[in-house]
C-alpha positions, 0 to 999 in steps of 0.5 A: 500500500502507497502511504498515506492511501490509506487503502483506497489503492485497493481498487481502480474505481475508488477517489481518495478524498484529493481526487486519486485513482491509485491504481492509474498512477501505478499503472502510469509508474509501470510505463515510467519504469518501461523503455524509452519510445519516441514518436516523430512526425514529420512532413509525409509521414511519421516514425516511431524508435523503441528500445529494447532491453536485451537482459541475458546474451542468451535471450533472442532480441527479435523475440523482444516485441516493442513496435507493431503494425495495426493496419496498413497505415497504422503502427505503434511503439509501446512502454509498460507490461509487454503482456499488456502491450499485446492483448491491447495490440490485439484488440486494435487490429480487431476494431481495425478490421471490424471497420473495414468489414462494416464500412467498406473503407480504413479507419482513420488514426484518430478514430482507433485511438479513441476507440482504444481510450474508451476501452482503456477507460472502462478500466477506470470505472468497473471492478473486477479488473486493473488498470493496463500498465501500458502506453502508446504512442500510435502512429499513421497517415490518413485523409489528413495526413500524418497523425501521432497520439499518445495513449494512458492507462486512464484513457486520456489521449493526446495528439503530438508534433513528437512525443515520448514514452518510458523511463528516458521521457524526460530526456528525450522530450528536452531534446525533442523541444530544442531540436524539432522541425516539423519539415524534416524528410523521412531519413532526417526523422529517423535519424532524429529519433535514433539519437534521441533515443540514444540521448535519453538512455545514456549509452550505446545503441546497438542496432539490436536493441531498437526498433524503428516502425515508419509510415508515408502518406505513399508507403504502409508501415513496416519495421525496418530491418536490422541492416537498415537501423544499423545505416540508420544508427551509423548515420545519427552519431 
């Protein structure tokens, strides 16, 4: 128990009398603790970077799943409970291809997004079950161009230029506010968000241990390979 709760952190549809939901701000903690993400919107496009914490030589990296595509226009990165980020990951492809089936067209980012929010906030107001430890920083392009959100385990959502997730935030936003163009090409953002990443977690970064997801309004997200980060990476120092 947190001090001073006082036990209203013994469930996720409880206030304390200053107006706190505990259980949302441990799930908040668990994305703080989380590796660091970051999410760049740039002039035709948008990219995400993820880290990856590699534990023991003898785990395989690629076994290690931080960026995942959602639809052919959409992606994101996560920060949290790995196992959280897939039964959510999950529950977007669905909505995805729900609204394929029933209108015959794409979802747009903004449209998921919040359907996500309002899943992610029934977490908040029922019993029975606790908050998801997770966040997101979604990614993709549609009729309006290139969108970026960013998610919360209380299911607040909020648009971005550039945004950051995990424990390096704090860093990485500092750079991101000093260093940020909106005109930047699609190489430019990349390379940006590599080395912000690579800023916010004080170290080396191996091409092993980051993801890159990317989408343009003329080509669908994909993950970059590890040859193509490595350049990538080669090219921000």
């Amino acid at each position: 128990m947190q001090p001073g709760s006082a036990g209203y952190d013994q469930a996720s549809t409880v206030f304390s009398p200053d107006g706190r939901l505990y259980q949302v701000e441990y799930a908040r903690e668990a994305v703080r603790r989380g590796t660091t993400a970051v999410g760049i919107r740039f002039k035709d496009g948008a990219v995400v970077v993820a880290e990856k914490r590699v534990p023991s030589k003898l785990i395989e990296a690629e076994s290690i799943e931080k960026i995942f595509k959602l639809d052919h226009h959409i992606g994101c990165a996560t920060s949290g409970l790995v196992a959280d980020a897939r039964a959510i990951v999950d529950r977007i492809r669905i909505d995805s291809q729900a609204n394929r089936i029933t209108y015959d067209e794409a979802a747009t980012v903004e449209h998921l997004v919040k359907r996500l929010s309002d899943f992610l906030r029934s977490f908040t107001q029922y019993g029975g079950a606790r908050p998801y430890g997770i966040a997101l920083l979604v990614v993709g392009v549609d009729e309006t161009g290139p969108r970026l959100f960013e998610t919360d385990p209380s299911g607040a959502v909020l648009e971005y230029k550039a945004a950051a997730i995990g424990h390096g935030r704090g860093k990485a936003t500092e750079h991101i506010e000093s260093e940020y163009k909106a005109d930047m090409t699609r190489d430019e953002a990349i390379a940006f968000a590599l080395k912000t990443v690579q800023l916010a977690t004080e170290g080396a970064l191996p091409a092993d241990q980051v993801d890159v997801g990317v989408v343009t309004m003329d080509a669908p997200f994909r993950v970059l390979s590890r040859d193509e980060t490595a350049e990538f990476i080669t090219a921000s120092k």
